[in-house]
C-alpha positions in Angstrom: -44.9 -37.5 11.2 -42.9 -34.4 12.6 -39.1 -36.2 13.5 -36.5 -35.0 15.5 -32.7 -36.1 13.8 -29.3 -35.9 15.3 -26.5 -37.4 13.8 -23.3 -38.4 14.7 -19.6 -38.8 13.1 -17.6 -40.3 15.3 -15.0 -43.6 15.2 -15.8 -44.6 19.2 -19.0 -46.1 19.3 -22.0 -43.7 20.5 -22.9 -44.0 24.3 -25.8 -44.0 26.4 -25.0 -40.2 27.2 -25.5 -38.9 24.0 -28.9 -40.8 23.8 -30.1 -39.2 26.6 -29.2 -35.9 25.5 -31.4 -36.5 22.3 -34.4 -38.0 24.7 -34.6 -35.1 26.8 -34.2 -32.9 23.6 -37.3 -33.9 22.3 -39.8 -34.5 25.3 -38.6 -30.5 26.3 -38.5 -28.8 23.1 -39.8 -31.2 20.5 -42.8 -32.7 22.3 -44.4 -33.6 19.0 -41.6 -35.1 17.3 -40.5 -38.8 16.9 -36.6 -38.8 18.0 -34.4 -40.3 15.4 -30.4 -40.7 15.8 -28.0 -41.8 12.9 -24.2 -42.6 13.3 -21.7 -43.5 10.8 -20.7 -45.9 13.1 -22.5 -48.4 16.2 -23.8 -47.6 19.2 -22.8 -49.0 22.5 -25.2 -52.0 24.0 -26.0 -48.9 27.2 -27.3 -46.9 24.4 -29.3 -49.4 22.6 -30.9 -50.1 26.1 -31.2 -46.5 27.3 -32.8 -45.9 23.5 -35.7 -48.7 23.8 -39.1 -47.3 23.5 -38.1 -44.2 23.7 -35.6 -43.3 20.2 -35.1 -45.0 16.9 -31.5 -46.0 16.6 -29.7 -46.0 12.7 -26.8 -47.4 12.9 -24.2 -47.3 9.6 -25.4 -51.0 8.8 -28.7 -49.7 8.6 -27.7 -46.1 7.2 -26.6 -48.3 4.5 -29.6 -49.7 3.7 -32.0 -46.8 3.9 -29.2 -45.4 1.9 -29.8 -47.8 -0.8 -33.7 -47.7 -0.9 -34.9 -49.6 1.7 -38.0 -47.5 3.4 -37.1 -46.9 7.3 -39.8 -47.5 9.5 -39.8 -45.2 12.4 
């Protein structure tokens, strides 16, 4: 499966703008690709919402545990 990953640094929680960005990313230029976007840190509830059926979110909870072994299921 060909995936499409951003990531994000950041200490404010990552907003429903930035998932967009990554959405439209992949349907124009990675039309093939499953989008994927990690943060060290949460994600607002706008994002989690705008991200639904469209993105898989990784949040630093679950950063940790694919960090530790855990298989992530896209």
């Amino acid at each position: 499966r060909h995936v499409a990953l951003q990531c994000k640094r950041q200490r404010k929680p990552v907003g429903a703008d930035r998932v967009r960005n990554l959405i439209g990313a992949v349907h124009s230029t990675y039309r093939d690709h499953h989008g994927v976007l990690v943060t060290s840190g949460t994600f607002t509830a706008p994002a989690t919402r705008e991200a639904h059926g469209h993105l898989t979110l990784i949040d630093r909870a679950a950063l940790t545990t694919w960090m530790d072994g855990a298989p992530l299921t896209l």
